[in-house]
Structures are given as C-alpha cells and as structure tokens.
C-alpha positions as CSV (number, residue, x, y, z in Angstrom):
1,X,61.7,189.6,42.9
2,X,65.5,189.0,43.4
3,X,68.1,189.3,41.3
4,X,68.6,185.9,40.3
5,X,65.2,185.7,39.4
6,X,65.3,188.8,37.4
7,X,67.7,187.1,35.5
8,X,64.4,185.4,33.1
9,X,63.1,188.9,33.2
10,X,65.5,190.9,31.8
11,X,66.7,187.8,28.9
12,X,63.2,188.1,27.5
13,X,63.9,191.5,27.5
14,X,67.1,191.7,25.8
15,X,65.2,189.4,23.0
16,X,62.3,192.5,22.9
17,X,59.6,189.7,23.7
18,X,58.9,191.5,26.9
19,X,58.8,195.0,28.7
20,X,58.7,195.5,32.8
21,X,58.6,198.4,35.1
22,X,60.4,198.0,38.4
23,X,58.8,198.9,41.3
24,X,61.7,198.8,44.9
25,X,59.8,200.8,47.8
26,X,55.9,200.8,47.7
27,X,55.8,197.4,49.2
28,X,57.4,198.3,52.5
29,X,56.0,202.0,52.5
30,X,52.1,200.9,51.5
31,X,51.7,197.6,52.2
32,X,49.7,194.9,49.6
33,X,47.6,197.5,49.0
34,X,50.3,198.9,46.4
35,X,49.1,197.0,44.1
36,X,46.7,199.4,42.9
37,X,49.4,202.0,42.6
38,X,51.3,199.3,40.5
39,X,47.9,198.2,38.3
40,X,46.8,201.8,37.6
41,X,50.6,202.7,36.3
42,X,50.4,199.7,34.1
43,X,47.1,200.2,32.8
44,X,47.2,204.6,32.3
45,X,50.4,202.9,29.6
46,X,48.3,200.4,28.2
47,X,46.0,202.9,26.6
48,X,48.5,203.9,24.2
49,X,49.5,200.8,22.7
50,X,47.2,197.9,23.9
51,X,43.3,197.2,22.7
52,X,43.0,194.4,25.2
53,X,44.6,193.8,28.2
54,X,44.9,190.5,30.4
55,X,44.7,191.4,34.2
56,X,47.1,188.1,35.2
57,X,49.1,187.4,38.3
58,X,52.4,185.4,37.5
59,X,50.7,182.4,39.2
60,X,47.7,182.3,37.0
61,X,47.1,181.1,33.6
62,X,44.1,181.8,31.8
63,X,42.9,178.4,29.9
64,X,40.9,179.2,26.8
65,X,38.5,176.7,25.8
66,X,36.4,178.4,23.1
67,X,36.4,178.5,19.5
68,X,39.0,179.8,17.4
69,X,41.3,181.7,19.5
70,X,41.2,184.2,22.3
71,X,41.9,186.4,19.6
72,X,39.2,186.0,17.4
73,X,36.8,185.8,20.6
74,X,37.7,189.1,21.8
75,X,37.2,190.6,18.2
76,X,33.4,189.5,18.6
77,X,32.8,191.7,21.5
78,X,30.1,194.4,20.6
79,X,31.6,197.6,20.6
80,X,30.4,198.5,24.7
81,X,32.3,195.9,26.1
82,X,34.7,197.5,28.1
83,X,35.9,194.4,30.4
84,X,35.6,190.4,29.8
85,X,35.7,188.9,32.9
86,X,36.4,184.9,33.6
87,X,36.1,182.3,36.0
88,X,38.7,181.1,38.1
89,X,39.6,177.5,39.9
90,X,42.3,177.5,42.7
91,X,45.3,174.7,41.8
92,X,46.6,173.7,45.6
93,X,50.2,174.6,45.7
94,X,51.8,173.0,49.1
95,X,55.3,173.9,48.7
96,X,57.8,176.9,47.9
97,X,59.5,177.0,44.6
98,X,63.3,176.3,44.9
99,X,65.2,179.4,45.6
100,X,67.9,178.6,42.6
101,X,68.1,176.4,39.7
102,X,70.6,173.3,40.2
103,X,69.9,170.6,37.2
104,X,67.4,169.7,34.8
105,X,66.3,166.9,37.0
106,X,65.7,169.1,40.0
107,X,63.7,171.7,37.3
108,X,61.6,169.1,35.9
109,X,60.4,167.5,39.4
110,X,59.2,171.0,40.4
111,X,57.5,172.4,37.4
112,X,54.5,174.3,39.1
113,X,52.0,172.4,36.2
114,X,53.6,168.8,36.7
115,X,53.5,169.2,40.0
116,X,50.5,170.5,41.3
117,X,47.4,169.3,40.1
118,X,44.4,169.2,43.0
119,X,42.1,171.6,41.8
120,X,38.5,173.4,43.2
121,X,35.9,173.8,40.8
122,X,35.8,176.5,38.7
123,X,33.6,179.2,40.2
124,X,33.2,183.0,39.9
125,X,34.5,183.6,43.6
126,X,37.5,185.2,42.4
127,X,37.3,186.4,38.6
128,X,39.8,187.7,36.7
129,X,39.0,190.8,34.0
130,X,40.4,191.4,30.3
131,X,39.5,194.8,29.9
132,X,39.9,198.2,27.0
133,X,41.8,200.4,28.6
134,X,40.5,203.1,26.8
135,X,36.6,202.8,28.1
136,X,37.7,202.1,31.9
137,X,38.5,204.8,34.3
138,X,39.5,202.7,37.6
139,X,40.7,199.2,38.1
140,X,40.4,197.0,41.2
141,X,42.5,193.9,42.0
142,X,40.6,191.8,39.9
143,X,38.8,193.4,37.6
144,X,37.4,196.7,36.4
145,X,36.1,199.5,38.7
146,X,34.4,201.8,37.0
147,X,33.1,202.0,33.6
148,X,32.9,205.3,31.2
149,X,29.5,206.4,30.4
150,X,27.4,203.1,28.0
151,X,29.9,200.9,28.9
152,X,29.4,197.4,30.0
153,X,31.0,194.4,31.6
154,X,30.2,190.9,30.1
155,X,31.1,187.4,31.6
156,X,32.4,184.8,29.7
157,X,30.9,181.4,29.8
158,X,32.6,179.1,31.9
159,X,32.8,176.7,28.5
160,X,35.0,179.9,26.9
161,X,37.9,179.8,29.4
162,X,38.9,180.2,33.0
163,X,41.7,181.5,35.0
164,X,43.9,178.4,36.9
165,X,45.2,179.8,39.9
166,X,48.2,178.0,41.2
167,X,47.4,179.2,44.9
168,X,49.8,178.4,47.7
169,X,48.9,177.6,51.5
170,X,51.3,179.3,53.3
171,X,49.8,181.1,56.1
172,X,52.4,183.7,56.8
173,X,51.5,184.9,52.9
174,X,48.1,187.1,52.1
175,X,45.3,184.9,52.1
176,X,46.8,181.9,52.7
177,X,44.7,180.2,54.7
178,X,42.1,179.9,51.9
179,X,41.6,176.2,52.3
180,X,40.6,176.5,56.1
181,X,37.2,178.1,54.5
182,X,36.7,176.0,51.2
183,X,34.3,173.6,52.1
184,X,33.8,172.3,48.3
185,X,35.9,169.1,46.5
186,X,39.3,168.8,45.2
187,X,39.4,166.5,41.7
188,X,42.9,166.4,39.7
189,X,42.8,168.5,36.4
190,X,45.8,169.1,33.9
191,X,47.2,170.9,31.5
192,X,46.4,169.9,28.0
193,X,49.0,167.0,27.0
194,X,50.1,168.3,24.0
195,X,50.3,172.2,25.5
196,X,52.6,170.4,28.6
197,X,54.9,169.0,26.2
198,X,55.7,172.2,24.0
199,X,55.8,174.3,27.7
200,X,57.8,171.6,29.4
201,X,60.4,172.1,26.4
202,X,60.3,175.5,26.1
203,X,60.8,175.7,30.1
204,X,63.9,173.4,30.0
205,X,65.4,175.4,27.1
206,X,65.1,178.9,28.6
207,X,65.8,177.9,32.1
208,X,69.1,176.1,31.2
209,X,70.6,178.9,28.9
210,X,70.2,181.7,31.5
211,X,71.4,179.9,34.9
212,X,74.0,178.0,32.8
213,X,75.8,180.8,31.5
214,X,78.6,181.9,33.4
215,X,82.1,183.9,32.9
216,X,85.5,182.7,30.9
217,X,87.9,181.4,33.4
218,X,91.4,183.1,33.3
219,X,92.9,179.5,32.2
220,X,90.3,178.8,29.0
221,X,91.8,182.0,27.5
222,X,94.2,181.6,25.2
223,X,97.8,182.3,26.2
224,X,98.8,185.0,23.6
225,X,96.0,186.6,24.1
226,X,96.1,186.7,28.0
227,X,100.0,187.8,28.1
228,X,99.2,190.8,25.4
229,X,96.1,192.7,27.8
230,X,96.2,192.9,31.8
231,X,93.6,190.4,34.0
232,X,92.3,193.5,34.7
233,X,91.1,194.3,31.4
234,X,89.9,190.5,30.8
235,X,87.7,190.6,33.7
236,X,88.6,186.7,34.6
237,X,88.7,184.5,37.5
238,X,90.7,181.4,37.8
239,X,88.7,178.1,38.8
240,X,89.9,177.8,42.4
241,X,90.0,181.4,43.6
C-alpha cells in the first residue's frame, strides 16, 4: 500500500470506523510467507476485544445468504465451535486497478463489482475461516490451524454464504496463473441489485471527498488576512507555481 492509497485508510480512521497496523519490512525480508507473522499479530489482539473474527483478504467479500443475519447465525453456534469456515468462488479479474482516482466517470467504469463478473462455481478449494480467537492456538492462511483441546471446526452450508474472490490473472503475482489449471465453467453472477446500489453510492461518496480535497491557494485567501501573517505561516501555494 502506497500513500495515496492509504489516504481511504487512514479517513476511516480519523472517523474511528476502523483501526490498522502497519507493517514496512517483512515483505522484502520474508517473503509472502509474512503473512503469518502479519495474521498471528492480528489475531493474539483479537482475543481481547473480538468474539468472532472474519479471516478476509481486501479482494474478498463474504456473501451471506442465510437467515437473519450473519450475526444471529454465528450466535447459534454450539459453544465448541471454534472456527466457521465457508466456501469460496473465484471472480476473474483481467485488469489492474487504476493507480489514482481522476473523475467519477473513470471510478464508476472500474468498480471491481461492476466490472468483473465471470465467476467459477462455488467450491471448497480454497475456504475462508471465521474463527474465536480465544479457543484457537495457530492460524494458517486460510483458516484455523490448531484447535484447543474439545474444540471443533464446522462448515457452513454453501446455501448460508460464500466467500467471492475477486482473483486477478496476472502471472508475475502469487498464484496467478490459477486459470491455466481450472478446468470447470465460468457463468456471470452479481452482486445483489439493491446491495450494488447502496455500495455504488457509498463508493462514489467516500472516493470523491478524500482525492478531491486539496489545499487553499495563496490567492482564495482573503487579503487582510494574508497581508497580517507571513506565507510561511499560511502554508499556501499560488495556482501556477
């Protein structure tokens, strides 16, 4: 993540909607295979505030289909359960996000939901986990990797939900050559209609008020105000500089 795009980051959390932990130089030093060191962190926290917690990437969205709510789904786990795991289905992504946001129209035409919509079927090749922190001891990429003593993993019903996985091609990336060994059928799946429309605004709204912003130029401040303090203390630019 770059700065520009930690721009979103850190606006939700100035607003206290979200919390993050930066990680600069396991990457280079360890590999992918930081990850774990990143997961573990995150989940040894999650004990202390957190009942359930969704093991998500950013390019994943987990798709509830049950009854009620997630919520109320996870509250009818007997009291062993110590992981939930789900389904997945691969969305083929073919192309690389834009690098920096330039108009509504250009957001709009490359919303990752609008956009990409050729789907796999939804099998457990690759689950995903929501586990309690507090009765796991290890995690894996994906799921949980050991249990504490009488407790069990259960596996949700592919009519309760599944994880879509918005999963690029790009063979320079890890495991991006996926499609060369899928051998099954791409059919076209969406987004619920109504759930598109509420994201689609919300996406517009957010994206627009954090890369719109930028500073007061030295000639929209008022003249008496920038004759009484020094440029330097205004911290302006002029237009054309």
């Amino acid at each position: 993540m770059n700065e520009y795009d930690r721009k979103i980051i850190d606006d939700y959390e100035r607003l206290g909607i979200a919390e993050s932990i930066k990680y600069v130089t396991e990457y280079l030093r360890l590999g992918w295979m930081s990850h774990l060191i990143q997961t573990h962190e995150c989940h040894y926290r999650s004990k202390f505030h957190s009942k359930w917690v969704v093991n998500m990437d950013i390019d994943e969205r987990l798709i509830y289909t049950g009854p009620f709510n997630l919520r109320h789904y996870l509250r009818s786990m007997p009291s062993n359960i110590g992981e939930v795991s789900f389904t997945t289905n691969r969305v083929l992504k073919t192309e690389e996000n834009p690098s920096k946001y330039v108009s509504e129209s250009q957001l709009l035409s490359d919303l990752m939901f609008l956009k990409y919509n050729k789907t796999t079927e939804i099998s457990w090749y690759n689950l995903k986990g929501i586990i309690r922190p507090e009765m796991v001891a290890l995690l894996f990429y994906h799921w949980s990797f050991f249990q504490f003593e009488g407790v069990k993993v259960m596996s949700a019903p592919k009519r309760i939900g599944h994880v879509r996985h918005y999963r690029n091609i790009d063979t320079t990336a890890l495991n991006g050559n996926w499609m060369e060994n899928y051998d099954g059928k791409l059919r076209i799946t969406r987004l619920s209609s109504s759930f598109e429309k509420k994201l689609i605004m919300a996406v517009r709204r957010k994206v627009k008020y954090v890369y719109d912003q930028r500073g007061i130029r030295c000639e929209e401040i008022p003249e008496w105000l920038s004759s009484r303090y020094k440029r330097e203390l205004l911290d302006c630019k002029f237009r054309y500089e």
